[in-house]
C-alpha positions in Angstrom: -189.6 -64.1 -9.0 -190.7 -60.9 -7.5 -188.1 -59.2 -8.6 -188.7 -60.2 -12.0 -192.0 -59.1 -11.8 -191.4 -56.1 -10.5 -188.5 -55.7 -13.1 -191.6 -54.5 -15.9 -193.3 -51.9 -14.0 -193.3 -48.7 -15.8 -193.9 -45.0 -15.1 -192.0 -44.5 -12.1 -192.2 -41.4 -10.6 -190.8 -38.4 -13.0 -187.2 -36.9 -12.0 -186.1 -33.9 -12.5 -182.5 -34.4 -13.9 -181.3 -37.4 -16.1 -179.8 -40.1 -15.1 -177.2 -42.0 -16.5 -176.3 -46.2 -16.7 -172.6 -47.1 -18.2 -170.4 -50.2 -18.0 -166.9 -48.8 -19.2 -165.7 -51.1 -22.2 -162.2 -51.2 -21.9 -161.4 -49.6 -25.4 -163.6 -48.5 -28.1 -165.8 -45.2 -29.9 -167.2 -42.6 -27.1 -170.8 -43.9 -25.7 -173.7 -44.0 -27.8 -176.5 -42.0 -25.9 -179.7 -43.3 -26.2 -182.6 -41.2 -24.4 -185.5 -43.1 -22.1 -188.3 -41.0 -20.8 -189.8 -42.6 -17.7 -193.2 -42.4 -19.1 -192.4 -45.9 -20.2 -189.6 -47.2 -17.9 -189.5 -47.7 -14.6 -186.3 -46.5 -12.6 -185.9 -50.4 -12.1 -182.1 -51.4 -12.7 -182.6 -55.2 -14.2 -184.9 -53.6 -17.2 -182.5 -50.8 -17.8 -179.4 -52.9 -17.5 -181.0 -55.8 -19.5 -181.6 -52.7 -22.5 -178.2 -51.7 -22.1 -176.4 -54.8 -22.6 -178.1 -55.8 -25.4 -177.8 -53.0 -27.3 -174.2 -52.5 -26.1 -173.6 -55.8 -27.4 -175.2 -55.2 -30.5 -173.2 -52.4 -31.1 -170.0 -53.5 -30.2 -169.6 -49.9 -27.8 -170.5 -48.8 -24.6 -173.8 -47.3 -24.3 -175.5 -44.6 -21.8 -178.9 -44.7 -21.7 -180.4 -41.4 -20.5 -183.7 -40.9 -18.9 -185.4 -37.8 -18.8 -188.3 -36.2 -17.4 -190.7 -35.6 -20.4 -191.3 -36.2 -24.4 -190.1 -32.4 -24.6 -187.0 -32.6 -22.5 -186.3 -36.0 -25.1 -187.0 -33.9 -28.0 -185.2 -31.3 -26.9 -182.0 -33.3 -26.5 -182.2 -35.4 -29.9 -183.1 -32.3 -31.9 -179.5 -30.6 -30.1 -177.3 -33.7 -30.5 -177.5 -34.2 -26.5 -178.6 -37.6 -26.8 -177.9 -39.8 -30.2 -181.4 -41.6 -30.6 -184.6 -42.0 -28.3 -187.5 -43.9 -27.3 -190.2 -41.6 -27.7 -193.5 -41.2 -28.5 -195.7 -41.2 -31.5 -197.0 -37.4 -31.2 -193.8 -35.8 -30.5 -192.3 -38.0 -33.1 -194.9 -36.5 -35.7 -194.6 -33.0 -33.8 -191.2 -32.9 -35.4 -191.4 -35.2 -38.7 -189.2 -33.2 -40.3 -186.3 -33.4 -38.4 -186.3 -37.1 -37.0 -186.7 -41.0 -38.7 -187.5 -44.1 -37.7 -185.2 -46.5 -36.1 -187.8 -49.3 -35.2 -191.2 -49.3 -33.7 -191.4 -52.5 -31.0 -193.9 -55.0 -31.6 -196.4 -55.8 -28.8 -198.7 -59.0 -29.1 -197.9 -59.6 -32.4 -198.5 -56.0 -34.2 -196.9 -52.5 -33.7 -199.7 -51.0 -32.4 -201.2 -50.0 -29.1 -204.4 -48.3 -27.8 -205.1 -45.6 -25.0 -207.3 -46.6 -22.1 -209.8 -44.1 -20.3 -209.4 -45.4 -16.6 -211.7 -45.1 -13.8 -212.2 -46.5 -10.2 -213.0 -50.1 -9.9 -216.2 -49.4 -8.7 -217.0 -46.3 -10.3 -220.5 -45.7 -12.9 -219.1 -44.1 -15.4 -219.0 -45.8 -19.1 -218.4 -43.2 -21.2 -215.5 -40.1 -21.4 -219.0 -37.9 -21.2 -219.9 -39.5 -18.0 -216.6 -37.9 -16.4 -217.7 -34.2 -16.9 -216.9 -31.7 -14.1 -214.4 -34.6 -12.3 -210.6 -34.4 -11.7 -208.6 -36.4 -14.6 -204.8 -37.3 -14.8 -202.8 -37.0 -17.9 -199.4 -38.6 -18.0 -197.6 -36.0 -20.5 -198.9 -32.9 -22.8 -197.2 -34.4 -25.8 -198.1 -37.9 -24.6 -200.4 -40.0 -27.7 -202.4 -42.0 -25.5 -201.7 -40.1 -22.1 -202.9 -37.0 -23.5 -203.7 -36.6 -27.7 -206.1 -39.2 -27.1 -208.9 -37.8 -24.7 -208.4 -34.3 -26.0 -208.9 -35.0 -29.1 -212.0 -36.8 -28.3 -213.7 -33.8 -26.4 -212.0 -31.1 -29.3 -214.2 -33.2 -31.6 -217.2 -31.7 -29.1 -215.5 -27.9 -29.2 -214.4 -28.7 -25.3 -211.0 -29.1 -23.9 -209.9 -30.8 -21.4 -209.5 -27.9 -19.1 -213.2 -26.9 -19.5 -215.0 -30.4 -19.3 -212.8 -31.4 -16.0 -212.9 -29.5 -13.1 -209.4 -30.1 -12.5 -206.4 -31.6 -14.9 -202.9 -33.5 -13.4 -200.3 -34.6 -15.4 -198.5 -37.0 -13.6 -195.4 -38.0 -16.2 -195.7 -41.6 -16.0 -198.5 -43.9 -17.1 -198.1 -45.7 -14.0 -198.6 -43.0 -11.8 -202.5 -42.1 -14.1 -202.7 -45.4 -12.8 -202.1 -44.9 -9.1 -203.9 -41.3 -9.4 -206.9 -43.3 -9.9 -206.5 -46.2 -8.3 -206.2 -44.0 -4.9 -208.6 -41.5 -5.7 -206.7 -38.6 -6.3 -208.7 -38.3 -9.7 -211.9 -39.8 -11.1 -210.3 -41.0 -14.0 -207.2 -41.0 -16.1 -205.4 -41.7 -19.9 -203.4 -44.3 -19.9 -201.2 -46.4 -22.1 -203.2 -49.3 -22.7 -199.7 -51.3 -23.1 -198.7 -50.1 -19.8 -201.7 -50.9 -18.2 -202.0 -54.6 -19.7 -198.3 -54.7 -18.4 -199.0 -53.5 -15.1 -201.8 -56.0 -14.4 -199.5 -58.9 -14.6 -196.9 -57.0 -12.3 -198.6 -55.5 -10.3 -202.4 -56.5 -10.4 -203.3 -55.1 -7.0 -202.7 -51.9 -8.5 -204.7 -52.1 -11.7 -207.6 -54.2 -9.6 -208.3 -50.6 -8.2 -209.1 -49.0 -11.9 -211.4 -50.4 -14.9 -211.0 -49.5 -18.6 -214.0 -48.1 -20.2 -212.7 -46.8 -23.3 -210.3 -48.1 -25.7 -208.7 -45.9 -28.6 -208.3 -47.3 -31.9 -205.0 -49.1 -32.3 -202.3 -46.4 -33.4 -198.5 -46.7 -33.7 -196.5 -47.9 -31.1 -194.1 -45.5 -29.3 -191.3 -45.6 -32.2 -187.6 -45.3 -31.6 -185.9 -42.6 -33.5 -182.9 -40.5 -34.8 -182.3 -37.0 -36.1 -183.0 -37.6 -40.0 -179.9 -35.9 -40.6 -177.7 -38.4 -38.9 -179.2 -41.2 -40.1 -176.5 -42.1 -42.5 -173.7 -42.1 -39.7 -172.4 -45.7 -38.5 -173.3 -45.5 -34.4 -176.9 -44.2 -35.4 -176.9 -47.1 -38.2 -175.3 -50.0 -35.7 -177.8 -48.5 -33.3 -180.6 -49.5 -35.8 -179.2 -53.0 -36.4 -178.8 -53.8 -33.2 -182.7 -52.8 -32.3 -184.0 -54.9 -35.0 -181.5 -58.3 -34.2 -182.7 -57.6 -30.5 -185.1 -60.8 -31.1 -182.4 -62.9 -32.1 -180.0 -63.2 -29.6 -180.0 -63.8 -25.9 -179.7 -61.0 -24.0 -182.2 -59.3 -26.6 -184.8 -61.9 -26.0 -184.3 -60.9 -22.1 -184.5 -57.3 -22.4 -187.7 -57.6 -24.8 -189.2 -60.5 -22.1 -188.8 -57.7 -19.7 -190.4 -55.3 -21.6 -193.2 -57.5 -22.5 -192.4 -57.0 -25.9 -191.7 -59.1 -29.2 -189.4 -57.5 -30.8 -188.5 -54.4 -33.1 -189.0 -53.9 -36.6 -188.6 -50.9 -39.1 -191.6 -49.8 -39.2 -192.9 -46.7 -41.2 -195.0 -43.9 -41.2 -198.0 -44.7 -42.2 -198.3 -46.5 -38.6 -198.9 -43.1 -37.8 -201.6 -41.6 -39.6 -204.2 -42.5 -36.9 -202.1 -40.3 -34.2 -201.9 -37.5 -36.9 -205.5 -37.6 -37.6 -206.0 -37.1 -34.5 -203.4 -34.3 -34.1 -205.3 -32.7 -37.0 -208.7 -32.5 -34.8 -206.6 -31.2 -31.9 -205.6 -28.2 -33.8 -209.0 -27.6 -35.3 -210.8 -28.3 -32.1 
C-alpha cells in the first residue's frame, strides 16, 4: 500500500542529465521518445513504468520516456527533434505556439483545468500574497504557469517583481520540493501546483500538514501534452495521440491514470489557454 502511495508523489528532486526507461520489444519502429520534466513526476519507477506500458501498448512500439531537468531543457529538445512529444506546461506551451500542438490535455476531477496555490507555513499569519513582502519565496520553474507566471503576474499587476517584493527568490524545479521549502522553513512561502499539492496530501499528508493554501488562481489549462506542429501529421506522433486519449479505456491506462490521480486525456484546445496568456500578457507589461 505504501508503495502505491508513494507511487504519486511528484517533484522529486531536479537532475541534471536525462534519464531514460525502455523495455526492448523484440522487433518493431525505433522508440518513440516522449519527454517528462520532473516538475510533475516523481523519479518513482511504478508511475513511470505504468506511463510507459500503456502508451507502449497503445502504440504498438517501444517507448523511452525522457525526463529532464526544466520546461526549457523540454522545449529545447521537442523544438530540435531530441524528443518526439512532451508533457509540458501551459506557459512554455504558449511561449512557443507557433511551433508545437496539442496532443491531449489530462483531465483532473472531472475538468482540464488546475489552479496555482500560494503556500505558506501551517501556522503562519499571512492571508494574502501582500502579507509575504520582504520574505524568502520558492518558485518551482521560471517558465512554470502556476510555479511561477502565476504570482508574478499578480505583483506585475502592482509594477513589482518578484525579485523586489521578496527578499530572496528559489527555484526549486519540482512542485514538491516548494512544498518541502516551506514546509521546513527554508522560505516563508511558495507557488505551487495546486494539483500537486491536492495529490501530495493524500500521499504524503505529513508533508503538506506543514503548509496552508491561502491563495488559489483562477482555474487555467491543465499542463497539456504536445508535438512539434510540423510533425503532427506523421504516424508515431499520430499513434502517440491515439494512444493518450484511449488511455481511459483500457487496463493498464486506467492504472497509469489511477497513479497519476488523473481521469483521463482528451484533445483539448487552445482556448483552455487564454487565462495563462492573459496572464503572460500582464507579465510582459508589468
Amino acid at each position: 500500500m505504501q508503495s502505491t502511495r508513494r507511487a504519486v508523489l511528484f517533484g522529486a528532486a531536479a537532475v541534471a542529465a536525462p534519464f531514460v526507461i525502455t523495455r526492448g520489444w523484440a522487433q518493431g519502429p525505433a522508440p518513440f521518445k516522449f519527454a517528462l520534466t520532473p516538475v510533475f513526476l516523481d523519479n518513482d519507477a511504478a508511475v513511470i513504468d505504468a506511463l510507459r506500458l500503456a502508451l507502449s501498448q497503445g502504440m504498438g512500439q517501444e517507448i523511452e520516456l525522457v525526463q529532464r531537468r526544466t520546461y526549457q531543457e523540454i522545449s529545447g529538445a521537442l523544438l530540435d527533434g531530441s524528443v518526439d512529444a512532451a508533457w509540458t506546461c501551459g506557459f512554455p506551451y504558449l511561449q512557443h505556439r507557433i511551433e508545437l500542438s496539442l496532443l491531449g490535455v489530462p483531465v483532473w476531477r472531472g475538468q482540464p483545468l488546475y489552479q496555482s496555490y500560494l503556500i505558506v507555513g501551517k501556522d503562519d499569519a499571512a492571508t494574502t500574497l501582500s502579507d509575504l513582502r520582504g520574505a524568502a519565496h520558492a518558485f518551482s520553474d521560471p517558465d512554470s504557469n502556476s510555479g511561477f507566471l502565476v504570482t508574478a503576474s499578480d505583483l506585475a499587476r502592482d509594477h513589482q517583481t518578484p525579485e523586489e517584493f521578496f527578499s530572496r527568490v528559489i527555484f526549486t524545479y519540482g512542485h514538491r520540493n516548494v512544498v518541502r521549502s516551506v514546509a521546513g522553513g527554508l522560505t516563508r512561502s511558495g507557488s505551487v501546483d495546486g494539483y500537486v499539492w491536492e495529490a501530495l496530501s493524500v500521499a504524503e499528508p505529513e508533508l503538506t500538514a506543514q503548509t496552508k493554501v491561502i491563495a488559489r488562481s483562477e482555474w487555467l489549462g491543465f499542463p497539456p501534452m504536445v508535438a512539434r506542429k510540423d510533425r503532427m501529421d506523421d504516424p508515431s506522433v499520430q499513434a502517440c495521440r491515439t494512444a493518450l486519449l484511449a488511455l481511459s479505456d483500457n487496463p493498464l491506462g486506467k492504472q497509469a491514470l489511477k497513479l497519476l490521480s488523473l481521469d483521463g486525456i482528451i484533445p483539448g484546445e487552445d482556448a483552455l489557454f487564454d487565462g495563462i496568456a492573459a496572464r503572460m500578457a500582464i507579465l510582459a507589461d508589468g
